[in-house]
RODO-2510 file (C-alpha; in nm, 4 decimals, decimal comma):
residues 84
     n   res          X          Y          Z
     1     x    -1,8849     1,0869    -0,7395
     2     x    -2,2314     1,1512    -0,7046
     3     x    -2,4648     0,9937    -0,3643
     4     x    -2,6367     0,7263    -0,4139
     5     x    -2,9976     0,7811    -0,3598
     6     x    -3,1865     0,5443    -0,0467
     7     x    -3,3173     0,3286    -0,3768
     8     x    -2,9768     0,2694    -0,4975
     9     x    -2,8880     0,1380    -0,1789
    10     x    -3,1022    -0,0974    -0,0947
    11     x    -3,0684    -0,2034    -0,4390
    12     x    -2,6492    -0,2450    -0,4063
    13     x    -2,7038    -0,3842    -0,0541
    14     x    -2,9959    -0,6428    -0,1659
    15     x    -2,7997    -0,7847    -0,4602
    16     x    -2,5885    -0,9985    -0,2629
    17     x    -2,2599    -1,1623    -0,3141
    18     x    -2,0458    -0,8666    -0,0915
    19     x    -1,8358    -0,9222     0,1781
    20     x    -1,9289    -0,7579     0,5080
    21     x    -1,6650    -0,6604     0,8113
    22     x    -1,8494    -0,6390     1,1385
    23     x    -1,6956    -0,4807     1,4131
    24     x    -1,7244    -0,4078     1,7574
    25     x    -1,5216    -0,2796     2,0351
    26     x    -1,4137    -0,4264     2,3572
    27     x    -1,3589    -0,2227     2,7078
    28     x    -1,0222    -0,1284     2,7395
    29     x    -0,9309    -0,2920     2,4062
    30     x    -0,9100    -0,2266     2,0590
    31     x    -1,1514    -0,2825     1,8724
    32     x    -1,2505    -0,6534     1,6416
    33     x    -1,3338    -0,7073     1,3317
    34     x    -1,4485    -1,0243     1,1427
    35     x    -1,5912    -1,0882     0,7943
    36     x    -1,9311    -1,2404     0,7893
    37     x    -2,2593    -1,3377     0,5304
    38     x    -2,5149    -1,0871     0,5565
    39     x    -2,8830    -1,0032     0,4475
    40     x    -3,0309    -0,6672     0,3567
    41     x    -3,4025    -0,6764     0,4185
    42     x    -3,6231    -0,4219     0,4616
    43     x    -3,3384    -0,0970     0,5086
    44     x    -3,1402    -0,3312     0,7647
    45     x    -2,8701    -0,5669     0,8061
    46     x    -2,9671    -0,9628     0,9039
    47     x    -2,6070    -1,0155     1,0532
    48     x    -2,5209    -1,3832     1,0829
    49     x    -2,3439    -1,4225     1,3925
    50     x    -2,3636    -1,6482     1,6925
    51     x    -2,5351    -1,4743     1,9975
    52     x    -2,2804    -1,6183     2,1970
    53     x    -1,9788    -1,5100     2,0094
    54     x    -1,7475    -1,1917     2,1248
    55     x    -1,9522    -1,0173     1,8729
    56     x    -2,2893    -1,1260     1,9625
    57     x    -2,2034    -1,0654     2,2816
    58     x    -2,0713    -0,7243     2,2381
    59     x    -2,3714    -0,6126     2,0465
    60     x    -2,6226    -0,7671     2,2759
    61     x    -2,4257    -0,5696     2,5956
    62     x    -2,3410    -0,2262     2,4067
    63     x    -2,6543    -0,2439     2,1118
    64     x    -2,3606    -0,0889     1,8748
    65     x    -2,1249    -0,2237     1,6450
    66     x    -2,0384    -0,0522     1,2412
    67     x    -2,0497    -0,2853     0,9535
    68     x    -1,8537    -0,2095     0,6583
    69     x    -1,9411    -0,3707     0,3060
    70     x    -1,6813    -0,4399     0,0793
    71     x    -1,7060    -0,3780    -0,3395
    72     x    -1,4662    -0,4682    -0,5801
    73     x    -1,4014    -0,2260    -0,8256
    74     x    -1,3906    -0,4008    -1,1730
    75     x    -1,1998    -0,2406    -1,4460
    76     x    -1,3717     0,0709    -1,5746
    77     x    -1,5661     0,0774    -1,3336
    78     x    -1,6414     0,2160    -0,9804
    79     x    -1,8679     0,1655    -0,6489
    80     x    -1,9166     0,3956    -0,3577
    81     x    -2,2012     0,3490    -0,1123
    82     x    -2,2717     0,6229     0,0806
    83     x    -2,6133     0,8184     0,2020
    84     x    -2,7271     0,9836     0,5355
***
């Protein structure tokens, strides 16, 4: 399947409706994952998360964590995000 161009992206992202998986890893842990609502604005993610959460907290300490987006496939039909 083809890339989807920077465009498409932001398009997919901006729609809204998808489920996002935030996660973020611990010291001498594993790492956590939780789903959460999410904006796309402007080529970045608007995470809605308490500041004071584990993952607030995490990301405020370490300034990482990956976000996965999940699409449904419908029948016929396919989604795959992915640009560099």
């Amino acid at each position: 399947m083809p890339r989807m161009s920077r465009e498409e992206v932001d398009e997919h992202l901006a729609r809204g409706g998808l489920m996002a998986i935030l996660s973020v890893g611990r010291p001498h842990k594993g790492p956590v994952a939780v789903p959460l609502a999410y904006l796309w604005e402007d080529g970045q993610f608007l995470l809605m998360t308490p500041p004071d959460s584990l993952h607030g907290k995490q990301m405020q300490r370490t300034g990482r964590a990956t976000v996965t987006v999940h699409s449904e496939r419908y029948a016929g039909s396919e989604v795959a995000v992915s640009y560099t």
